[in-house]
N, C-alpha and C positions, 0 to 999 in steps of 0.2 A: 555541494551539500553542506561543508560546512558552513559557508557566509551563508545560507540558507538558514542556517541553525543561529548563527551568531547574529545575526538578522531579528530574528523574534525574539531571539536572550535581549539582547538593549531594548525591545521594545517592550519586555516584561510582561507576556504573552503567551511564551512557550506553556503553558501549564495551568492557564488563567480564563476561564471563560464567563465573569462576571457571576458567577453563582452556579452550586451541584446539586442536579437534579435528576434523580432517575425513577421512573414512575413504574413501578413491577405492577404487572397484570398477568399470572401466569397463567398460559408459560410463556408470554412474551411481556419483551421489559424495553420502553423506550427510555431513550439517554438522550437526555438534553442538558448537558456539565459532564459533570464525573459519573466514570462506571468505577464503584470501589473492588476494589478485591471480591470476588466470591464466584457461585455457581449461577447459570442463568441457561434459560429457556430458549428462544431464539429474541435477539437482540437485532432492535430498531433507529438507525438513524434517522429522525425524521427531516424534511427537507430544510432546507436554512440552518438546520441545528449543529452542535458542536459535541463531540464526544471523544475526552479525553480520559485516559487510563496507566496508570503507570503496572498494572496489571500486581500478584497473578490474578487471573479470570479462565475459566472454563464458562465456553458458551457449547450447548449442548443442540441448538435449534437452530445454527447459522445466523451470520451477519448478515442486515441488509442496511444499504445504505443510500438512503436520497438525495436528493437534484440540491446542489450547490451545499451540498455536507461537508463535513470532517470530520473524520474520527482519527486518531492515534491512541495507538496502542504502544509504549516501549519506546528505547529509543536505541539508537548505535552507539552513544557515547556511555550506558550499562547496561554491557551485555549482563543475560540472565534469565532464566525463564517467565517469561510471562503470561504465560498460559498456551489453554488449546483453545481454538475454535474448530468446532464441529458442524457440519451440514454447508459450508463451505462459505465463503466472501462474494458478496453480489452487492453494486452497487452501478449506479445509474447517475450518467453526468454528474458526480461529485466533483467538487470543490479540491479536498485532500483526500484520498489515502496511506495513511503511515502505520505498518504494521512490522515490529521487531521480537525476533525470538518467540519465534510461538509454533505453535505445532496447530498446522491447518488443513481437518479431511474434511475432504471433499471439493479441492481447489479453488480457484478464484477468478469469476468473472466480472470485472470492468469494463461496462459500454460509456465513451462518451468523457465532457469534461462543465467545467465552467469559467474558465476563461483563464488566464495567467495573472491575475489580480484580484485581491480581495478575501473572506474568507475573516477568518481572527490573527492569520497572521500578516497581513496586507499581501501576502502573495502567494500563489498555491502550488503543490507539487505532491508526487505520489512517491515513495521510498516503502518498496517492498525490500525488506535488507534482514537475512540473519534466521529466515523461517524453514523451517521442517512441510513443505506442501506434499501433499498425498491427493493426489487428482490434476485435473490438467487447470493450465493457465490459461487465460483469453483477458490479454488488454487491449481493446481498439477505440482509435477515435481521441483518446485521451490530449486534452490540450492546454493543459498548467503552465506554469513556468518552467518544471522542472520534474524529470520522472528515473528513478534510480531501480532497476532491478537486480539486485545485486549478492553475493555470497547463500543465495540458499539452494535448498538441497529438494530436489520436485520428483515424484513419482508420474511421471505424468506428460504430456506434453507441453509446449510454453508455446504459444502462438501471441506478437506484441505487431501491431497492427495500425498505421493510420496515426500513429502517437505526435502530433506536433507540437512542440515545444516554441517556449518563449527564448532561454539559456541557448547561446550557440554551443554546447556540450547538453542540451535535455535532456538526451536517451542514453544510459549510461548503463548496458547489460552486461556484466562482466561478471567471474568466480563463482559463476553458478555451476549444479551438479545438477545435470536435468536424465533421469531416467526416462527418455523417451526422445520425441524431433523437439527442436528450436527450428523455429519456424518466423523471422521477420520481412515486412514489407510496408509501404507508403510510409514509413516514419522520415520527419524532418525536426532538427536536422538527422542524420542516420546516426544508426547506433555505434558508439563509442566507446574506449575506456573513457576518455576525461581527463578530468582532476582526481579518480577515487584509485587511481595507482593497483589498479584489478586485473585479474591474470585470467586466458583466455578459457571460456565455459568447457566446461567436460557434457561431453551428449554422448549417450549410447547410440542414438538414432540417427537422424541427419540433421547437418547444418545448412538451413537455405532463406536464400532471399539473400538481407542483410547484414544478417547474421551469420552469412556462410564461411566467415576471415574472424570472425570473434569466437 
């Protein structure tokens, strides 16, 4: 994850989507650039679009997010609160997923990917890292470079599905607290610590598939 990060820092990227643009129609608000700090309705990634956030944000309407999108929210390297989302994370063969520190009800479904290249930062990857989820998780299918599930705290089930990666370390579920099952299977390569030096998940429920050793 870092060379991932260090990767778009030299390419002067990480934070850069050629112009910010968010167009409020309430009570839904599409983001194509920056989402600034504030309150917001249910929020729109539209397809090809870019949607970046150094947060806080309160979305009250749920995230949806389109076919070869990105959005990031936050990052790992300042921890901090960067808001809630509310009515839960859905998103359809995206691009990236990057959501840190944030308080998310009503959970998170991810069907699908758009391939391990391209994107604003030449290469794509999902890093759920650092969030408060309230409702269950479903990531299947997902096929970036690169997909990090990692230290948050889930009211809920976590089911990660089908995730094949480009990274021989891609699926890296580790130091999560999952109030419910963990639930892995078809990912390649299989899930991992890695490189992210993460300590093995706490589940009240069960641990099965591939994640039954993590």
């Amino acid at each position: 994850m870092k060379f991932l990060m260090g990767a778009c820092a030299a390419l002067g990227i990480c934070f850069i989507t050629g112009g910010s643009n968010v167009f409020a129609a309430s009570p839904e608000t599409v983001c194509t650039g920056e989402l600034a700090p504030g309150t917001y309705g249910r929020v729109v990634v539209p397809d090809d679009a870019v949607c970046l956030s150094e947060g806080p944000v309160t979305i009250r309407g749920g995230l949806q997010i389109g076919q070869d999108a990105t959005f990031v929210l936050g990052d790992e390297d300042n921890p901090g609160d960067t808001g809630t989302i509310s009515g839960g994370v859905h998103a359809t063969n995206p691009a990236s997923v990057q959501i840190h520190f944030t308080t998310i009800n009503g959970g998170i479904d991810i069907q699908g990917g758009s391939g391990p290249f391209g994107g604003p930062f030449e290469m794509t990857w999902n890093a759920i890292e650092d969030n408060n989820i309230r409702g269950a998780v479903k990531i299947n299918g997902y096929n970036g470079f690169w997909f990090g599930f990692i230290r948050n705290t889930v009211s809920g089930s976590v089911t990660l599905s089908n995730n094949e990666l480009e990274d021989q370390d891609g699926n890296e579920y580790v130091s999560n607290t999952i109030k419910g099952n963990l639930t892995c299977f078809g990912n390649s390569p299989a899930p991992q610590v890695g490189d992210s030096e993460g300590e093995p998940n706490v589940v009240s429920g069960r641990k099965t598939g591939q994640c039954s050793s993590l």
